[in-house]
MIVO-552399 format. One record per residue (C-alpha): residue number from 1; residue in one letter; y, x, z. Coordinates in steps of 0.5 Angstrom, whole numbers. Example, Ala and Ser with C-alpha at 12.3 -4.5 7.8 and 13.67 -1.06 7.14 Angstrom:
R,1,A,-9,25,16
R,2,S,-2,27,14
# end
This chain:
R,1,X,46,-51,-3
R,2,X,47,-49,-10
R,3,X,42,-50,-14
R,4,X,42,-43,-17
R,5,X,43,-40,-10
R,6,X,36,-44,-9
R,7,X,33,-41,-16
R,8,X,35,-34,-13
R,9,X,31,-34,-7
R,10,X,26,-38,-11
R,11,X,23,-31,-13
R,12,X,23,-24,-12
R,13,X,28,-20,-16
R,14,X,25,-17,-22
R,15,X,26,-9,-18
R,16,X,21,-12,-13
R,17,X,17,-16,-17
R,18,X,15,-10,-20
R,19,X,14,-5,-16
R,20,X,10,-9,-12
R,21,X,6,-10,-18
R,22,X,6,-1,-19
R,23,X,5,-1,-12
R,24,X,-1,-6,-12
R,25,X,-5,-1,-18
R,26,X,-3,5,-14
R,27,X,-6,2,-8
R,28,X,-13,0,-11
R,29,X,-14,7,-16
R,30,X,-13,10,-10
R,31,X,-18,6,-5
R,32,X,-23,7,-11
R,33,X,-22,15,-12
R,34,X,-22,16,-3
R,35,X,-28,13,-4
R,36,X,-31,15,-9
R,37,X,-30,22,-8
R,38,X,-32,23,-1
R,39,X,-38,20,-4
R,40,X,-39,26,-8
R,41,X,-43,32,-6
R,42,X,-39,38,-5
R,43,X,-43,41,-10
R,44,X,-39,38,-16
R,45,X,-34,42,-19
R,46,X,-30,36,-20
R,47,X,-29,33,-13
R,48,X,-25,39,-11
R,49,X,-22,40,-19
R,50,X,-20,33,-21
R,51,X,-21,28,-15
R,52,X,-17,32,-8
R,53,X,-11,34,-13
R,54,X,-10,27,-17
R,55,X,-11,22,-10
R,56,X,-6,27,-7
R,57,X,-2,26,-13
R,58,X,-2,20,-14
R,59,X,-1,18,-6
R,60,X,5,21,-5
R,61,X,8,18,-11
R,62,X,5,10,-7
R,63,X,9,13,-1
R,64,X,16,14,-5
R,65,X,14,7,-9
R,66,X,13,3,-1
R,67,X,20,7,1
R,68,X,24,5,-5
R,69,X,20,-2,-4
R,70,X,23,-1,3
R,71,X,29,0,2
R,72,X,30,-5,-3
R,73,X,27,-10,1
R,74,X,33,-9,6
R,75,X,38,-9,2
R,76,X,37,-15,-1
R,77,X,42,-21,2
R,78,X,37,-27,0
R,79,X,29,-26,-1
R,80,X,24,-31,-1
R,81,X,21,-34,5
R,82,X,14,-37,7
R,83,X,14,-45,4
R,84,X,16,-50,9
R,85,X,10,-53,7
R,86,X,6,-48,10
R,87,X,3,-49,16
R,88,X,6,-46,22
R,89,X,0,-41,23
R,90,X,-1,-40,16
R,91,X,7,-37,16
R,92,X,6,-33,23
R,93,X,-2,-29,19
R,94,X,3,-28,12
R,95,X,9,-25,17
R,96,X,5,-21,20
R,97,X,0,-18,15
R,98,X,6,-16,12
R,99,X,9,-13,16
R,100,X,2,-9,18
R,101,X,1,-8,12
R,102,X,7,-4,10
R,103,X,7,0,15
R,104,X,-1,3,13
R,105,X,2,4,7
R,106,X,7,8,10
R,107,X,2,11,16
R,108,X,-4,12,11
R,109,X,0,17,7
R,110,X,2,21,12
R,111,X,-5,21,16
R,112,X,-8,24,9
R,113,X,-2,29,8
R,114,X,-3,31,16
R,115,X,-11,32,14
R,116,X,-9,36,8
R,117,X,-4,40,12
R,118,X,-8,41,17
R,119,X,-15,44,14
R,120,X,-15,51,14
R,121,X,-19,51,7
R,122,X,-14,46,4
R,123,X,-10,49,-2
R,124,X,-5,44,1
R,125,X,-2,37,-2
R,126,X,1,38,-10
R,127,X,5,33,-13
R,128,X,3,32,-21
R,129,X,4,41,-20
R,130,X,9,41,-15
R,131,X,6,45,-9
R,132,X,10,41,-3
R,133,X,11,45,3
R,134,X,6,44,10
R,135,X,9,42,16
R,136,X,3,42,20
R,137,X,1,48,22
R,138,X,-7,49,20
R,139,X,-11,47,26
R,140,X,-18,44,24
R,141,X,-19,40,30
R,142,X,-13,35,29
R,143,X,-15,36,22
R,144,X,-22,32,23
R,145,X,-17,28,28
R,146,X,-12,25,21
R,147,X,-19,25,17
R,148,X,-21,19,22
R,149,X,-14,15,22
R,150,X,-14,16,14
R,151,X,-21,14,13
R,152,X,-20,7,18
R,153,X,-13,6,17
R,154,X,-15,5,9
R,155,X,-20,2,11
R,156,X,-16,-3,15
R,157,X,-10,-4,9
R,158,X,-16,-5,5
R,159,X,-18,-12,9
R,160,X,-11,-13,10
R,161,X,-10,-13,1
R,162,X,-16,-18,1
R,163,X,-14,-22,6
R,164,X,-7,-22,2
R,165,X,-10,-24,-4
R,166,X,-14,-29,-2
R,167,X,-9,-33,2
R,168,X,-5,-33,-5
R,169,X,-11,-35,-8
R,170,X,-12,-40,-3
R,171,X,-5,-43,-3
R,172,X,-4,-43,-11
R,173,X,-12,-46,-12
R,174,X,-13,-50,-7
R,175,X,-7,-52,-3
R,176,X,-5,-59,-5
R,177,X,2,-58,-5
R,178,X,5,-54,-11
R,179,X,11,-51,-7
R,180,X,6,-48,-2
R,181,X,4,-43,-8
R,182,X,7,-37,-6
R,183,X,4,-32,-12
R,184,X,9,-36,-17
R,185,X,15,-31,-14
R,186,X,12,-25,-15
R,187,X,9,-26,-22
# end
């Protein structure tokens, strides 16, 4: 093998680097405000004034993020891939979570879309002042449906994240072999 072939798949490339990053502080502000803000009584203005459209906003702009995220990752001829040094259920669990993970990123999203579209008292899903389009016909029943699956399945991305830092952590801090830190390609 070329050494700079091996310096190439060494590391992410930068667009997924940071992407990763973007997507990392969209994720978490979002997790925050959902839960934050289910938390407020109704009777404060800003819940409906400021929280709804913003965790709106910000939710379809982390799904086009994990979109081009996505694009981009199959698209790349040669992207790292878990260390050798890993064990081989260590390498089985990253896969996996990884792949769970991208697609509640993708079906989150989309569950908090249906609920928006589906709720008869919804002003509908704005994106930073652009009202997009509902294509689900209001129906309060399936709204309480998508509410269910928003809430669960963010919930299950949450622990998948915090599984995910804390594999990284584990294998950059306690790992003894250094080729098993796996943070050091996405920094």
């Amino acid at each position: 093998m070329n050494p700079t072939d091996e310096q190439s798949t060494d590391r992410y490339p930068t667009s997924l680097r940071m992407l990763h990053w973007l997507r990392a502080a969209l994720v978490a502000g979002l997790l925050w405000a959902g839960w934050h803000m289910t938390g407020m009584p109704d009777e404060v203005a800003s819940k409906f004034e400021l929280y709804y459209p913003w965790h709106k906003s910000f939710g379809v702009l982390t799904f086009l993020v994990v979109l081009v995220q996505i694009a981009l990752r199959l698209h790349s001829p040669r992207l790292p891939q878990p260390p050798g040094t890993l064990a081989k259920h260590e390498r089985f669990v990253s896969r996996l979570a990884q792949r769970v993970m991208y697609a509640l990123l993708v079906i989150v999203p989309l569950m908090g879309y249906s609920m928006s579209s589906t709720y008869t008292m919804s002003d509908g899903v704005f994106f930073f002042g652009i009202n997009l389009p509902e294509l689900l016909a209001k129906n309060d029943d399936w709204f309480v449906v998508f509410q269910w699956l928003h809430k669960v399945l963010a919930y299950t991305l949450l622990g998948l994240i915090l599984l995910h830092i804390a594999g990284a952590l584990k294998h950059r801090f306690y790992d003894k072999d250094p080729r098993s830190d796996v943070l050091r390609r996405m920094l």
